[in-house]
Backbone as JSON Lines, residues from 0, in Angstrom:
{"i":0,"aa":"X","n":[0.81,-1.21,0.0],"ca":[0.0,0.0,0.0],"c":[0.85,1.27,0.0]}
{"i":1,"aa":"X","n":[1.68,1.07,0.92],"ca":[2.55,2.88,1.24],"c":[3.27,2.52,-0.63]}
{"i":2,"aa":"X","n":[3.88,1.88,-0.85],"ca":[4.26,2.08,-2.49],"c":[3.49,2.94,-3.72]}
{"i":3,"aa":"X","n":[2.27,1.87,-3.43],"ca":[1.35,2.65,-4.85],"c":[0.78,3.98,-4.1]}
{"i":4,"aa":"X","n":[0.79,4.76,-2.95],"ca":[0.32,5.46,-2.34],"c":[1.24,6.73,-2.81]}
{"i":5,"aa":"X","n":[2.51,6.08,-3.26],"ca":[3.45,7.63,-3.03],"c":[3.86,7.34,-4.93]}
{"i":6,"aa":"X","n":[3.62,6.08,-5.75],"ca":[4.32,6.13,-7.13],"c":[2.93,5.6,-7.54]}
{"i":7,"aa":"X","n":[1.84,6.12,-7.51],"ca":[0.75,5.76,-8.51],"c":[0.96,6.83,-9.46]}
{"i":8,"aa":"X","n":[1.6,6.1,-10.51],"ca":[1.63,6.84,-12.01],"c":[0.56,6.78,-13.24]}
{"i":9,"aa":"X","n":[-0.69,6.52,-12.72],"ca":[-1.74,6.46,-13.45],"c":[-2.43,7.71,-13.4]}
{"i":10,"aa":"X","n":[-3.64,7.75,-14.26],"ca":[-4.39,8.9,-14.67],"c":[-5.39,8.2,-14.36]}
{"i":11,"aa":"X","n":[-5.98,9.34,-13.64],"ca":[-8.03,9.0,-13.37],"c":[-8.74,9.62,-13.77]}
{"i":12,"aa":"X","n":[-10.02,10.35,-14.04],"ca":[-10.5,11.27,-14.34],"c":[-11.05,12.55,-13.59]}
{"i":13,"aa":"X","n":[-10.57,12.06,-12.11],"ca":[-10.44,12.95,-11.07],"c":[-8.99,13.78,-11.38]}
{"i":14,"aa":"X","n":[-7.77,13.32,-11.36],"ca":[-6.48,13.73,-11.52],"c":[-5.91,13.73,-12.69]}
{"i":15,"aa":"X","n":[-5.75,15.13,-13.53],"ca":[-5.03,14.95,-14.91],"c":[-3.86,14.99,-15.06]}
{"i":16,"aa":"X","n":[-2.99,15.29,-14.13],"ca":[-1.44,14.8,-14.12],"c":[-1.05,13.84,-13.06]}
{"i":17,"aa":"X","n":[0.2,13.35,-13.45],"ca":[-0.02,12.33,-12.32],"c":[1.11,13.19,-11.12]}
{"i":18,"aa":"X","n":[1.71,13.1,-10.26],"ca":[2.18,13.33,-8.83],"c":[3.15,12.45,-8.31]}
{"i":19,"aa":"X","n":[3.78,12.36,-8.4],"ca":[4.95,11.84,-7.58],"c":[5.65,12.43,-6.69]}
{"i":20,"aa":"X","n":[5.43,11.49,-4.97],"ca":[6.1,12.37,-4.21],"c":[7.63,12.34,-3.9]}
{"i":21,"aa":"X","n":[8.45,13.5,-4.62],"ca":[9.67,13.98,-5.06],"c":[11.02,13.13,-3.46]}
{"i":22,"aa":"X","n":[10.21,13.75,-2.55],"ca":[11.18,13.05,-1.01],"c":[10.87,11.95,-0.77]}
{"i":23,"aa":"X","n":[9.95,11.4,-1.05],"ca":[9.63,9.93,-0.89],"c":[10.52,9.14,-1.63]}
{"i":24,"aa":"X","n":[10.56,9.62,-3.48],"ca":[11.36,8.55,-4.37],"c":[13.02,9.13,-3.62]}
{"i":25,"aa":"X","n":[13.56,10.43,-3.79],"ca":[14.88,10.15,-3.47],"c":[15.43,9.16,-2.16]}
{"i":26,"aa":"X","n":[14.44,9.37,-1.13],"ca":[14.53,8.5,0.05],"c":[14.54,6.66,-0.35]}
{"i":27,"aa":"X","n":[13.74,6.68,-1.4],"ca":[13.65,5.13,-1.71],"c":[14.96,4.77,-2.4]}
{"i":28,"aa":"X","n":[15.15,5.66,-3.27],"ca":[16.41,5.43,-4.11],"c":[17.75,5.47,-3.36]}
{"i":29,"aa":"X","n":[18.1,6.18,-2.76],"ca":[18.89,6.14,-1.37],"c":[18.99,4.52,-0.46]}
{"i":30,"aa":"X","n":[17.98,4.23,-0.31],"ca":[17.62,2.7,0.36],"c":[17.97,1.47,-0.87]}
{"i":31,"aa":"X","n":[17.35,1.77,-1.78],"ca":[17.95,0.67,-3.28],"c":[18.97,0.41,-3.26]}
{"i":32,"aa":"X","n":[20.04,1.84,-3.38],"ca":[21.13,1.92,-3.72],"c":[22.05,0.96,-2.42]}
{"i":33,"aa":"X","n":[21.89,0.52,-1.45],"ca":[22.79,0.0,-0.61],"c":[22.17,-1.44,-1.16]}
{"i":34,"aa":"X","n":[21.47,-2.05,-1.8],"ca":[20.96,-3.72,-2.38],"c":[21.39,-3.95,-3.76]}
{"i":35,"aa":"X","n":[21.74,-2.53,-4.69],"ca":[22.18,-2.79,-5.72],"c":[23.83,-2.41,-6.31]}
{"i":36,"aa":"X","n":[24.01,-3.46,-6.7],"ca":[25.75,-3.44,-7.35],"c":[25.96,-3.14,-8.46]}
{"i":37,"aa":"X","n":[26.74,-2.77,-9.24],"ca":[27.26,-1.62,-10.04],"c":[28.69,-2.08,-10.41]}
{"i":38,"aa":"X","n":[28.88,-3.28,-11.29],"ca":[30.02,-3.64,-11.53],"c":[30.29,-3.97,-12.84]}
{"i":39,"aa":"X","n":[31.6,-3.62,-13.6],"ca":[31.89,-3.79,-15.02],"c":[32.02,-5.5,-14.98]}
{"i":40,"aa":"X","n":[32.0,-6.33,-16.19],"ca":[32.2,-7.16,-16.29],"c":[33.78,-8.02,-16.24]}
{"i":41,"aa":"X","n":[34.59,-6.83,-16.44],"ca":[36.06,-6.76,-16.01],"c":[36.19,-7.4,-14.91]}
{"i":42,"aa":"X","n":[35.37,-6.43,-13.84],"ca":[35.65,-6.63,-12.66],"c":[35.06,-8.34,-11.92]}
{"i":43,"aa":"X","n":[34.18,-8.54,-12.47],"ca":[33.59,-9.91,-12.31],"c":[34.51,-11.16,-12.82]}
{"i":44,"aa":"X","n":[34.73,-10.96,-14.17],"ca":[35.33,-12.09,-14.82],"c":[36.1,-11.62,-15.22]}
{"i":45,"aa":"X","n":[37.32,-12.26,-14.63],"ca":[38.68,-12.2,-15.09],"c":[39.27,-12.61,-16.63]}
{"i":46,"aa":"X","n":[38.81,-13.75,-16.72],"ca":[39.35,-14.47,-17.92],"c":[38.24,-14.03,-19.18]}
{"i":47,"aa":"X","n":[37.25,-13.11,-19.11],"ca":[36.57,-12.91,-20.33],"c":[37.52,-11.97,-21.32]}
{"i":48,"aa":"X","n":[37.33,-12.58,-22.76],"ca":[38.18,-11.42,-23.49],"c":[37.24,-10.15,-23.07]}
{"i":49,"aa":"X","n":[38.3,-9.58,-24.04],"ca":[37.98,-8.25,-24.33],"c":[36.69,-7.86,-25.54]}
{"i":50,"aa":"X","n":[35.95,-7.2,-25.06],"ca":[35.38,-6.86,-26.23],"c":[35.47,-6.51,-27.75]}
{"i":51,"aa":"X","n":[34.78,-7.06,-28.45],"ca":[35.03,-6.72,-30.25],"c":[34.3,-6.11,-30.62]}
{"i":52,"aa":"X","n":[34.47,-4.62,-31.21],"ca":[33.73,-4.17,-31.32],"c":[34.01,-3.95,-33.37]}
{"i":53,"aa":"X","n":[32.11,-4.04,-33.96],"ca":[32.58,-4.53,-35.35],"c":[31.64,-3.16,-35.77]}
{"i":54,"aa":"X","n":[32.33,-2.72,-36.66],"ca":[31.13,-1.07,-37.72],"c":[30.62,-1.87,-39.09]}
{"i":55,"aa":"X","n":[29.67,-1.84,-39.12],"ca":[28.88,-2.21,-40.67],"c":[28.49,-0.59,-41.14]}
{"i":56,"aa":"X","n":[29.55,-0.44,-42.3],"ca":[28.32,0.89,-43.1],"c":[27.74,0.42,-43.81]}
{"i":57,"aa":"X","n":[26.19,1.28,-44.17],"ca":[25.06,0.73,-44.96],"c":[24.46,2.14,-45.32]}
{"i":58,"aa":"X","n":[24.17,1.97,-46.35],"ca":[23.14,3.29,-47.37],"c":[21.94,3.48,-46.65]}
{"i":59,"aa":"X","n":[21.16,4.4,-46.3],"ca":[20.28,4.74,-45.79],"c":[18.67,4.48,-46.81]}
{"i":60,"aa":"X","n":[17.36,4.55,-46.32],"ca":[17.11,3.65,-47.47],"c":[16.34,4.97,-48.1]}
{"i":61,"aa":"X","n":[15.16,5.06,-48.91],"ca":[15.03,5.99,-49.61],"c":[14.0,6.91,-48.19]}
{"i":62,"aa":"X","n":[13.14,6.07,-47.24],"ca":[12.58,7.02,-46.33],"c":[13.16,7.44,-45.25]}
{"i":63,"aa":"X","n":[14.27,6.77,-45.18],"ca":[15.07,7.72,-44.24],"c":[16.04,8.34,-44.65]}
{"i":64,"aa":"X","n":[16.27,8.79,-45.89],"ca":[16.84,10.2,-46.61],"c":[15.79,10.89,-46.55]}
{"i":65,"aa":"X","n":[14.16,10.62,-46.92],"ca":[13.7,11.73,-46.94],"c":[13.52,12.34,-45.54]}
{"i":66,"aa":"X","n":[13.64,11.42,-44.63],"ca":[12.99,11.87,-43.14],"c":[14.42,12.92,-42.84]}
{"i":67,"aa":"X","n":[15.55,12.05,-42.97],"ca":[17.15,12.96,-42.42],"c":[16.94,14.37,-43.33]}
{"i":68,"aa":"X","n":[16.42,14.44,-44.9],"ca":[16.79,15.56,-45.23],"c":[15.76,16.45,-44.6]}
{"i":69,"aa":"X","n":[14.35,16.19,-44.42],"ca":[13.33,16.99,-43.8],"c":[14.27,17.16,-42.5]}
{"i":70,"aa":"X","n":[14.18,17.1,-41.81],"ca":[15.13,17.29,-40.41],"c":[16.34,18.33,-40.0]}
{"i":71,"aa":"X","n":[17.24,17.95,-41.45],"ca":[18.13,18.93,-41.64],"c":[17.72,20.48,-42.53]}
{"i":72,"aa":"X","n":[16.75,19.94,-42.96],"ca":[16.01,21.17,-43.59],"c":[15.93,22.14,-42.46]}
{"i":73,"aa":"X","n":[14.74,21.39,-41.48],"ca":[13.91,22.15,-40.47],"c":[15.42,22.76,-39.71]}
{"i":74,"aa":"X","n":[16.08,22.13,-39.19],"ca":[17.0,22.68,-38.57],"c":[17.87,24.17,-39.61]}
{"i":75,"aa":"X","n":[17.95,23.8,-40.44],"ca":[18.55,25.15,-41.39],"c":[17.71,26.11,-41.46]}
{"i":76,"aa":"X","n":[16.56,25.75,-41.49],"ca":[15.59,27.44,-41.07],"c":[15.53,27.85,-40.37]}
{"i":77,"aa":"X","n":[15.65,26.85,-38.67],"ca":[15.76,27.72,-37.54],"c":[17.34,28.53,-37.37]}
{"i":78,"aa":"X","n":[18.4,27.57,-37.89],"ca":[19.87,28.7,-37.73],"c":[19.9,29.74,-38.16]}
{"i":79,"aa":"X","n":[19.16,29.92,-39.7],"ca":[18.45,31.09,-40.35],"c":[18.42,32.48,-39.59]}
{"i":80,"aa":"X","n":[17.22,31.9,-39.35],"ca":[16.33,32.76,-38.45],"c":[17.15,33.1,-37.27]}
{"i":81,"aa":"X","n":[18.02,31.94,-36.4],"ca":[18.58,33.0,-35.46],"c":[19.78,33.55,-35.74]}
{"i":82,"aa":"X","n":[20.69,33.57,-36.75],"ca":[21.24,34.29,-37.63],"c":[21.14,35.61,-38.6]}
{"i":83,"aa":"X","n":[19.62,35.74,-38.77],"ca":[19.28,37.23,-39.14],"c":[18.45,38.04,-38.0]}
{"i":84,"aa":"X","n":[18.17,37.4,-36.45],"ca":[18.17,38.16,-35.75],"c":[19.09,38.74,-34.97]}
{"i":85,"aa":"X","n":[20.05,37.97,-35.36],"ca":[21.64,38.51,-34.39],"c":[22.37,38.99,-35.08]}
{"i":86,"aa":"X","n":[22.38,38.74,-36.55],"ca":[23.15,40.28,-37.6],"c":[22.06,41.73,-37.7]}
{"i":87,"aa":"X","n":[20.41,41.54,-37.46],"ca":[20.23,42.54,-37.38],"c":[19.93,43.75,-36.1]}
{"i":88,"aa":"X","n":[20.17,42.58,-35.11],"ca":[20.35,43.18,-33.32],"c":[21.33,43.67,-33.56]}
{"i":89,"aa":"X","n":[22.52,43.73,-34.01],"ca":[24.02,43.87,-33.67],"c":[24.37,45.44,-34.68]}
């Protein structure tokens, strides 16, 4: 009960945002943190290699050129724009 009392992350139609109480979770997380471990795999296993790490390049396909160029578009109008308000502030 005290759990879902302080992290009920649902919506009712009484309450339109949900609430989380802020000192309650850091206090919980504080308490976690002494049950949970935090260790590289290094540190566990000695004898594991080392990681391989492998790059595949690949062509993008035709809708995600159009999505990347829309994107980079949108972004070039906003530099634009804050580029001719700061040459004409100045």
């Amino acid at each position: 009960e005290p759990f879902h009392k302080h992290f009920d992350l649902s919506t009712n139609s009484k309450r339109k945002t949900v609430v989380v109480d802020k000192e309650f979770l850091l206090k919980t997380q504080k308490l976690l943190e002494l049950f949970m471990l935090r260790r590289l795999k290094t540190e566990v296993e000695k004898l594991m290699p080392s990681k391989l790490e492998t790059k595949v390049y690949c062509p993008l396909s035709k809708t995600q050129v159009f999505w990347y160029k829309a994107l980079l578009m949108k972004d070039v109008g906003v530099l634009e724009r804050m580029d001719s308000t700061t040459t004409t502030a100045a």
